[in-house]
N, C-alpha and C positions, 0 to 999 in steps of 0.2 A: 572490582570488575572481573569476572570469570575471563579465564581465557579463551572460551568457546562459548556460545548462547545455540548452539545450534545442534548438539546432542539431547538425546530423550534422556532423560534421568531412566535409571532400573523400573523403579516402581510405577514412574508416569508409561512409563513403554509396558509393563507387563500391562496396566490398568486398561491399559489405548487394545492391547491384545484379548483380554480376556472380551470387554466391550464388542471388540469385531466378530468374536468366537458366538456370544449371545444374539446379536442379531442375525448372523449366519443362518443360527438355527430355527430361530423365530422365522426368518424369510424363507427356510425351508419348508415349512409346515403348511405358507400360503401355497408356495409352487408345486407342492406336493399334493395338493386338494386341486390344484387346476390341470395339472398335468396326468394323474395316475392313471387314467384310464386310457393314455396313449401308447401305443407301439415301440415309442422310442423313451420311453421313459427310462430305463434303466441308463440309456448312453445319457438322456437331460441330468439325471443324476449325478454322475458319473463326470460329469463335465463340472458341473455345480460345486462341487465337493474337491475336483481338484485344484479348480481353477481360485476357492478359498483354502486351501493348503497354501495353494502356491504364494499367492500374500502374505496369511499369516506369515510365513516363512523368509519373504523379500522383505516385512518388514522388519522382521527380528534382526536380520543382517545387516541390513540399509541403516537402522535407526538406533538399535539397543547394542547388538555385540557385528562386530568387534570395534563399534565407537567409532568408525571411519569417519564419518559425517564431516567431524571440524577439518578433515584433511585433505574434503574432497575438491576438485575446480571442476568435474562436471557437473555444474547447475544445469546441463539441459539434459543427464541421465535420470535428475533427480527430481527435476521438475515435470519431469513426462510422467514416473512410476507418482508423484504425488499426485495427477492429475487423474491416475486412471483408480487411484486409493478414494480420492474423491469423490468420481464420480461412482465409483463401486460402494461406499457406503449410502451417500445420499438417495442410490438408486434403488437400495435395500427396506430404506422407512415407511414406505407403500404399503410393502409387503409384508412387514413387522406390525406396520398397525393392522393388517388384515387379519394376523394370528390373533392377535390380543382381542377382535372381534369377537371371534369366532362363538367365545365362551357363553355370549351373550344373546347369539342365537339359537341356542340350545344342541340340539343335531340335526336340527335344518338342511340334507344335504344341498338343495338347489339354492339358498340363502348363504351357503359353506361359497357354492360356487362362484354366485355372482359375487360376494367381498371377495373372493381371489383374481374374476376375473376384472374387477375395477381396480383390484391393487396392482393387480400385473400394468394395466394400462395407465395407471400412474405414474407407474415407474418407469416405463419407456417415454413419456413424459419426461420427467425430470433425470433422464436421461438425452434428450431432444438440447431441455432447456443447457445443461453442460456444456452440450455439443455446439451450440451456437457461442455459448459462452468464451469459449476456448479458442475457437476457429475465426468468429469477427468481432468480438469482446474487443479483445485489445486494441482493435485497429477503427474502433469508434471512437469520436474525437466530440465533444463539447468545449465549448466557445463560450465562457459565463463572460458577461458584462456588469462591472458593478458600478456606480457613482458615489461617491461615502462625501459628505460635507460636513464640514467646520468652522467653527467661527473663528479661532485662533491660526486658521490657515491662511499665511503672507500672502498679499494679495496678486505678485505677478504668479505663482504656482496654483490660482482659479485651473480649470482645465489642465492640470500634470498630468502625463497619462505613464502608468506602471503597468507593463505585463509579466506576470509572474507565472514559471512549472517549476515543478518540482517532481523527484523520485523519479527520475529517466533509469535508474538500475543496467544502465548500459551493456551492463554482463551479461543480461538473457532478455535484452531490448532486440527485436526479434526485424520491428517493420519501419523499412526506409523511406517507404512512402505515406505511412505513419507523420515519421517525421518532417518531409516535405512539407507536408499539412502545416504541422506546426509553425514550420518556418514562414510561411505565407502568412499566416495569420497573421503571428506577431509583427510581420513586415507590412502587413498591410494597414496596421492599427497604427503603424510610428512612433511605438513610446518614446519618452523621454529618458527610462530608466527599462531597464529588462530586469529582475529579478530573480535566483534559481536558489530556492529553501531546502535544497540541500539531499543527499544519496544518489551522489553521480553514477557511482559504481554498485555492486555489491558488495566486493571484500580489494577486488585487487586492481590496482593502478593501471596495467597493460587491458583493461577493459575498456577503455576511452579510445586505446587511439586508433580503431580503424573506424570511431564518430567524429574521429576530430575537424575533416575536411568539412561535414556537413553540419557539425554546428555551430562552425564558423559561420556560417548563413542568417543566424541572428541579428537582425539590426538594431541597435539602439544607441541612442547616448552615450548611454552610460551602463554595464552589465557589472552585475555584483551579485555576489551567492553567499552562502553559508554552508555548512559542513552538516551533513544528517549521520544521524548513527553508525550507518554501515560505510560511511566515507574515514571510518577508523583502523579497518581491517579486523574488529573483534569477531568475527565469526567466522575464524579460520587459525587452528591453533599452532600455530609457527613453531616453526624448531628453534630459534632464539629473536632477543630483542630486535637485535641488530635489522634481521631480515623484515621485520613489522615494522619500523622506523622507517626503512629503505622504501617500502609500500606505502608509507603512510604518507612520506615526502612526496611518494610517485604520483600519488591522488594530489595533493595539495598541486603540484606541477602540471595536473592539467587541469586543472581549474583556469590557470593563470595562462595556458598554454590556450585554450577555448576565450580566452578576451576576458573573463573575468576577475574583479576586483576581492576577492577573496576577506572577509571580515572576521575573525576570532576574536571574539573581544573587544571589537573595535568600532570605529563609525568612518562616515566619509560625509564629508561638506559638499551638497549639491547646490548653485545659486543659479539665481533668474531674476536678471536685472538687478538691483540693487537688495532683493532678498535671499534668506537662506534658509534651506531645511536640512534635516540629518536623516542620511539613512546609518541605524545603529546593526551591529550581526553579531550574535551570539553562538559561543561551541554550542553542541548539542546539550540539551535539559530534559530529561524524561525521567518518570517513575524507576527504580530500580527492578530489574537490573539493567535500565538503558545508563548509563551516566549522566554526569549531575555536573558540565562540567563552564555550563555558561557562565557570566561574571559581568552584570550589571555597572557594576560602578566603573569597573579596570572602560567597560565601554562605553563609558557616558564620560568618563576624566575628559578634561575641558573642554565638553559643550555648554553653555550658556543654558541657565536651567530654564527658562521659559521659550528655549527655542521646539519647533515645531518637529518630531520625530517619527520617524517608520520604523517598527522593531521588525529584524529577519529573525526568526527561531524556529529551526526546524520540527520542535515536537513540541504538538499545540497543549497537551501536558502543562506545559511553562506557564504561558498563557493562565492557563484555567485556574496554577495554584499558586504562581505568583506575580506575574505582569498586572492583570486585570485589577488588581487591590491597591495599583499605582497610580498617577496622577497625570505619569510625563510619558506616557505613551497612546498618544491616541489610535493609532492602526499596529497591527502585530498581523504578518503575514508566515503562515505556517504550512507543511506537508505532513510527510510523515506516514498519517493512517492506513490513505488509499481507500477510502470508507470500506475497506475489509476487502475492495474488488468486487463485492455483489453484496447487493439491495435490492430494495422493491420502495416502487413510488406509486402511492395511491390515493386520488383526490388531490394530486399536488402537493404532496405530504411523503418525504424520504426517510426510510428506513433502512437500517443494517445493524447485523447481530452485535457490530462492533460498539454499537452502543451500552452493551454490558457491561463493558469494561473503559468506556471513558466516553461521557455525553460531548464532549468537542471532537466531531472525527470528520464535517467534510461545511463546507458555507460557511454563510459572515452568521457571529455571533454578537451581543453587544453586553456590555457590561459597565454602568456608570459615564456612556457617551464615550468610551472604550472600545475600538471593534478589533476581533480575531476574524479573516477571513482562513478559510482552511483550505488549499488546496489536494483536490483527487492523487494529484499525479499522474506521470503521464506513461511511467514502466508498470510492470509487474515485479514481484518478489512470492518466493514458495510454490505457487502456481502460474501457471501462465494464462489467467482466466479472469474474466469482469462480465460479470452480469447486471445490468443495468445500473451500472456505478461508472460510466465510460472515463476515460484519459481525457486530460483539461486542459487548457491554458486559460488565465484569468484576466481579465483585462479591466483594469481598475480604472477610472478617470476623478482626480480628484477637486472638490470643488469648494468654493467659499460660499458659507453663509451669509 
């Protein structure tokens, strides 16, 4: 495990640079076809050109030299300049594919114009869409309801009801009425069990505790979590052990400080009436370089092998390359993804890029009478931005076949 995941490498940073260098120019070419025969063109220019200097240059600093990144506790310095990187690139693709047109309309000047003037008006478009993104993104709230049946499920736990979030990232968790929401929900649904899969924090302990009044407001039974990636402190490169232990204990203490039953490795005996089910929880399991660090068997030692189980693992990862191919898990509740933060749903049918890189990132999956559901989350991380991918709470009710 790196002692930092949150610097650019030399080579990925110059590549991310030369890239912004190329479409700069290319989106120039469009604006320069729409704009030249104006008055103020030289100041549009002139603005243009600095105002990409000035990037280029914040990002060379911010990301490549002098390496600050893993040192830094302003996430909301960094999360702002990622936001406006953001939307400064995506704002640009309009305008890049207008040049790439161009070739193809030969020297058309009035065919020159209109692709410039449709690219420009795309792009203030998908600068709109951003801008919504950023501003009430986060503070949209979905409410999934699921029912999952089994036929192995003990009969007084017909009707259990579990609600599960996940990825609150408390460090740059921004809206308290936000979380009001939240808390009604969950208190208005009266689980039996409350569930949180994990990345309370981003990196540091003292992030929880001016939440901690409010989300004591949780009602349940019974509250039990698991530990997500960044509940380790690895992205933040410490001046010695000691000080990462000391953080890392800090996270762990408010878990248990918040009413929760904390599981590394371990399971807890939940009964109703004369039956009993397990909820099991796993360290974190993801692809490298997340760590690898969950332990199956250390958390199933003496459960009863045909008894009825709930797997917490916070990186649905797990799941997809090693739960799913087992016998003795019939539900695996996970976070983690955040289905990227932005998607598109169309025909009732959800989409996000985040699927390039791992087909389990947000819903109930099934695999051999096996379900992963995946929770959204209900923070942000890198950006502070959700385009049609909104913050979740899930509300599970379970039932017998």
């Amino acid at each position: 495990m790196p002692i930092s995941m949150r610097n650019i490498p030399l080579t990925t940073g110059l590549i991310i640079l030369g890239f912004y260098i190329l479409i700069s120019f290319l989106s120039w070419i469009t604006l320069k076809n729409l704009i030249k025969n104006s008055r103020h063109y030289k100041m549009y220019r002139t603005f243009f050109w600095i105002f990409t200097a000035l990037q280029t240059l914040s990002f060379g600093m911010l990301f490549i030299y002098p390496f600050n990144t893993s040192t830094s506790t302003r996430y909301s310095f960094y999360f702002f300049y990622n936001s406006i990187l953001i939307c400064d690139i995506f704002s640009r693709f309009p305008l890049v594919a207008g040049s790439i047109l161009f070739p193809f309309v030969s020297r058309n000047t009035e065919k020159h114009y209109i692709i410039s003037v449709g690219s420009f008006v795309l792009s203030i478009s998908v600068l709109l869409i951003f801008f919504w993104g950023f501003s009430f993104g986060p503070r949209t709230l979905s409410v999934k309801n699921i029912d999952l049946s089994f036929e192995h499920l003990p009969d007084s736990f017909d009707g259990y009801r579990l609600a599960q979030i996940s990825d609150l990232h408390l460090g740059s968790f921004q809206s308290e009425k936000m979380l009001d929401r939240v808390i009604e929900v969950n208190n208005r649904f009266n689980p039996d069990i409350m569930v949180f899969t994990g990345d309370l924090v981003n990196n540091f302990s003292y992030e929880a505790d001016k939440w901690k009044e409010m989300m004591a407001g949780f009602k349940a039974t019974k509250k039990i979590a698991v530990p997500g990636n960044h509940d380790y402190g690895y992205y933040y490169r410490w001046p010695d052990e000691m000080m990462k232990e000391e953080n890392y204990q800090g996270i762990l203490n408010s878990y248990h400080h918040l009413g929760y039953v904390l599981l590394k490795n371990s399971a807890i005996k939940l009964k109703s009436e004369s039956d009993s089910i397990y909820v099991v929880g796993v360290e974190n399991w993801g692809h490298p370089p997340f760590p690898q660090y969950a332990d199956l068997n250390k958390a199933t030692t003496g459960i009863p092998e045909n008894s009825f189980k709930i797997l917490l693992s916070h990186d649905p990862a797990h799941w997809d390359s090693v739960v799913k191919y087992m016998d003795n898990f019939p539900i695996t509740l996970s976070g983690h993804s955040h289905g990227l933060q932005w998607g598109i749903k169309l025909a009732g049918i959800e989409f996000s890029l985040i699927y390039l890189s791992r087909n389990k990132w947000a819903g109930l999956y099934e695999y051999n009478e096996n379900f992963l559901y995946v929770n959204r989350g209900l923070g942000t991380i890198g950006i502070p931005i959700r385009i049609d991918m909104p913050a979740e709470i899930t509300l599970i009710t379970l039932r017998k076949k």
